[in-house]
C-alpha positions as CSV (number, residue, x, y, z in Angstrom):
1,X,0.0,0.0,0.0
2,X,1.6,3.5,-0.8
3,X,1.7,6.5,1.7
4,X,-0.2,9.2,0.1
5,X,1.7,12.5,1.0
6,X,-0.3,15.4,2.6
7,X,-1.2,17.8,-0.2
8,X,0.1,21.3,0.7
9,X,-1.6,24.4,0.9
10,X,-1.3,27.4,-2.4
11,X,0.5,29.4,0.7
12,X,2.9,26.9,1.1
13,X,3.3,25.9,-2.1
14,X,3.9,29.9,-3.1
15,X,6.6,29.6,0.2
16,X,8.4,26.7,-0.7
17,X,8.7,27.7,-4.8
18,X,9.5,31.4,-3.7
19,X,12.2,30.3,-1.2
20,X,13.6,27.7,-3.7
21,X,13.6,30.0,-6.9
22,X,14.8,33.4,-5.0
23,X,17.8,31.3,-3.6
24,X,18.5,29.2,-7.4
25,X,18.9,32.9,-8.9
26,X,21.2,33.8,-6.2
27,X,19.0,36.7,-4.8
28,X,18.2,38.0,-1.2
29,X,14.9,38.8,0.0
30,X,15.9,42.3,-0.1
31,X,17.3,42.2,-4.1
32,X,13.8,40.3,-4.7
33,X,11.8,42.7,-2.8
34,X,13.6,45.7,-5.1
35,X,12.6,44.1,-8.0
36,X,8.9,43.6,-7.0
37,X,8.7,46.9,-5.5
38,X,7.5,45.2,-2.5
39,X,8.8,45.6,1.0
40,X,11.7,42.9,2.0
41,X,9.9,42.0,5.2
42,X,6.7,41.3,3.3
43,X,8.7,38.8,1.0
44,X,10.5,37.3,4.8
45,X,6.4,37.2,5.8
46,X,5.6,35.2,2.0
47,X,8.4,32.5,2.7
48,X,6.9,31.9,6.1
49,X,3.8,31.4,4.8
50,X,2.9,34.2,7.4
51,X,1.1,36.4,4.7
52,X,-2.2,35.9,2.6
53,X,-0.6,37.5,-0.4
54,X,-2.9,39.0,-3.2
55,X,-2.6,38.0,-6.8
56,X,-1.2,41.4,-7.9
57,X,1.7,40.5,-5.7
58,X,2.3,37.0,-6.8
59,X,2.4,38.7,-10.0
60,X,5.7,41.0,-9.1
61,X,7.1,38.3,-7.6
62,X,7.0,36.3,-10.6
63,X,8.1,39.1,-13.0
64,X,11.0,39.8,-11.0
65,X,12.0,36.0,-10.8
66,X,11.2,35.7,-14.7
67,X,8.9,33.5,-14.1
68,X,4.8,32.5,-14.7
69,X,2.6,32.9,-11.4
70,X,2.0,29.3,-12.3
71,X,5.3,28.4,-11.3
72,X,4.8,29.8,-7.8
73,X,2.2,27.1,-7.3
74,X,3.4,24.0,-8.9
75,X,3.6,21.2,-7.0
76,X,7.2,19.5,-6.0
77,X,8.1,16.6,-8.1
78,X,7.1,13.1,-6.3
């Protein structure tokens, strides 16, 4: 019998992709937050999953990563 895995939330999705992407391009939270013109705190609160982020914000966080917003939310390869 296989183990299902516990889906995960869009808010920890969003953390875990952010976290993992910001940190492939070699970027702090403070270079990321420049490039989104959003606060760096607010991207510390993201990646904590400590912040119900709106879609206009997953959007400049996904321009200044170069990436689509579905990328934020895909799932981890199993």
């Amino acid at each position: 019998m296989k183990t299902r895995l516990p889906e995960l939330s869009a808010r920890e999705l969003l953390a875990l992709n952010l976290l993992s992407l910001r940190r492939a391009r070699g970027l702090s939270q403070e270079a990321l937050a420049f490039e989104a013109q959003l606060h760096r705190t607010f991207v510390a609160h993201v990646e904590r999953r400590a912040r119900n982020i709106s879609l206009d914000n997953v959007e400049a966080l996904a321009k200044a990563l170069n990436v689509s917003m579905a990328d934020l939310f895909a799932p981890p390869p199993r």
